[in-house]
C-alpha positions as CSV (number, residue, x, y, z in Angstrom):
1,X,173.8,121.4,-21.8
2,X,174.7,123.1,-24.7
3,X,172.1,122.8,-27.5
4,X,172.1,124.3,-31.3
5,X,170.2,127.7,-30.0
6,X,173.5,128.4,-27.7
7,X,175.8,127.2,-30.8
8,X,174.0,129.3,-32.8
9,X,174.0,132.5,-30.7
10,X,177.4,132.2,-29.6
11,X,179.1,131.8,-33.3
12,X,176.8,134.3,-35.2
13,X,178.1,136.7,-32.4
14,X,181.6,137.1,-34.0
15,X,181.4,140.1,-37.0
16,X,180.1,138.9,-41.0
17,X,179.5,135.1,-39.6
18,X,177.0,133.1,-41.8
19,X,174.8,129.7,-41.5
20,X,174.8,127.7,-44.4
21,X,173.7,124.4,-44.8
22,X,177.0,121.8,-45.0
23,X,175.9,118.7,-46.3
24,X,173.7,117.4,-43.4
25,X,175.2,120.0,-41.4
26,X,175.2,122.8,-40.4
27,X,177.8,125.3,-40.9
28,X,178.9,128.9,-39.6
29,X,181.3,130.4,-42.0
30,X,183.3,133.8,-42.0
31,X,184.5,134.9,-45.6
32,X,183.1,131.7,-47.0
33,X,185.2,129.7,-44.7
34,X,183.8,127.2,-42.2
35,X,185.2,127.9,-38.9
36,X,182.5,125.3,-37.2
37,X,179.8,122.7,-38.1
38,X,176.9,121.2,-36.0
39,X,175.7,117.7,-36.4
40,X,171.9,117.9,-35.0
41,X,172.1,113.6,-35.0
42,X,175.0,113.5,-32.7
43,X,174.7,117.0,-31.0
44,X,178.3,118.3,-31.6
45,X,180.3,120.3,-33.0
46,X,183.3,120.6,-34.8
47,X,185.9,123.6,-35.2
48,X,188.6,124.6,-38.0
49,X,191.7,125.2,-35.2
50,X,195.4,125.2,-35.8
51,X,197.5,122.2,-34.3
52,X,199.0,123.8,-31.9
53,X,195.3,125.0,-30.2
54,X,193.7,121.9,-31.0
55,X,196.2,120.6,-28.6
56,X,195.7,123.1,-25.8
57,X,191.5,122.4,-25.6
58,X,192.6,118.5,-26.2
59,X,194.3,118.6,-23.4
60,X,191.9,120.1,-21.2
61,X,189.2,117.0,-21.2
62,X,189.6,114.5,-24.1
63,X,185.9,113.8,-23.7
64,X,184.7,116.9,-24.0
65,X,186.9,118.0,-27.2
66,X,189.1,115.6,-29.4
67,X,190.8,115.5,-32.5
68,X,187.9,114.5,-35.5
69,X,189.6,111.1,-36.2
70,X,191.9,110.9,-39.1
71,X,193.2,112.9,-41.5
72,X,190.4,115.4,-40.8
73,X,191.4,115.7,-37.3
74,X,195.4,116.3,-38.6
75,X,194.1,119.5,-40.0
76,X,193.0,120.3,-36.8
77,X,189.2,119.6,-36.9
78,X,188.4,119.1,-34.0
79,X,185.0,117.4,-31.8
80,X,183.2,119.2,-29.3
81,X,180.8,117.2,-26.6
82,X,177.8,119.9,-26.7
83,X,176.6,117.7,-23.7
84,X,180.0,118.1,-21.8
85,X,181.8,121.5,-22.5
86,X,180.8,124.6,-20.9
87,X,179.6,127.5,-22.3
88,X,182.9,129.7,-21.6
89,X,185.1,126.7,-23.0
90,X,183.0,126.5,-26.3
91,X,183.0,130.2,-27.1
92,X,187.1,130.1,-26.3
93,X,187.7,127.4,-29.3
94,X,184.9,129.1,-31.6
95,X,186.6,132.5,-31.3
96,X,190.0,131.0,-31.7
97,X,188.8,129.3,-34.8
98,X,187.0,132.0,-36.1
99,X,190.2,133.9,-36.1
100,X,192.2,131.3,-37.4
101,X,189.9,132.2,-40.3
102,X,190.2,135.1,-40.8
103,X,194.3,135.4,-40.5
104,X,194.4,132.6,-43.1
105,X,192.7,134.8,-45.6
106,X,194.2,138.1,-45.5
């Protein structure tokens, strides 16, 4: 199981990453942009990815990672089980967001 010391590890790994505090969340941000939040009540995650890879890891195991429901989720936020996905599959869609990022603000 994948628990916030993993999350953590795994998205302050990528290059001038930084934890804020979101609300009630917790958020890891690149250039002031959140590219994923933590919910410590629900234990999962959510991730800034386009609609086009939102729909790639959806399609992999919709209960593991699934569209945020509603509008929220048409901008490609996007759920991830901590209790379900494996570690490999959580760093793919944190790097891909991350990137998604940083090609959004150059």
């Amino acid at each position: 199981m994948i628990n916030i010391d993993v999350l953590r590890q795994l998205a302050m790994s990528f290059p001038d990453t930084t934890e804020e505090p979101h609300f009630d969340k917790i958020s890891f941000r690149v250039k002031k942009k959140i590219f994923a939040t933590f919910d410590e009540h629900t234990n999962r995650a959510v991730v800034k990815l386009s609609l086009k890879d939102q729909s790639v890891f959806c399609t992999f195991d919709k209960t593991v990672m699934y569209p945020v429901s509603g509008t929220w989720g048409g901008q490609g936020w996007t759920v991830i089980e901590l209790e379900k996905v494996k570690r490999a599959m959580l760093m793919d869609a944190l790097k891909t967001a991350y990137k998604n990022i940083l090609v959004k603000k150059k």
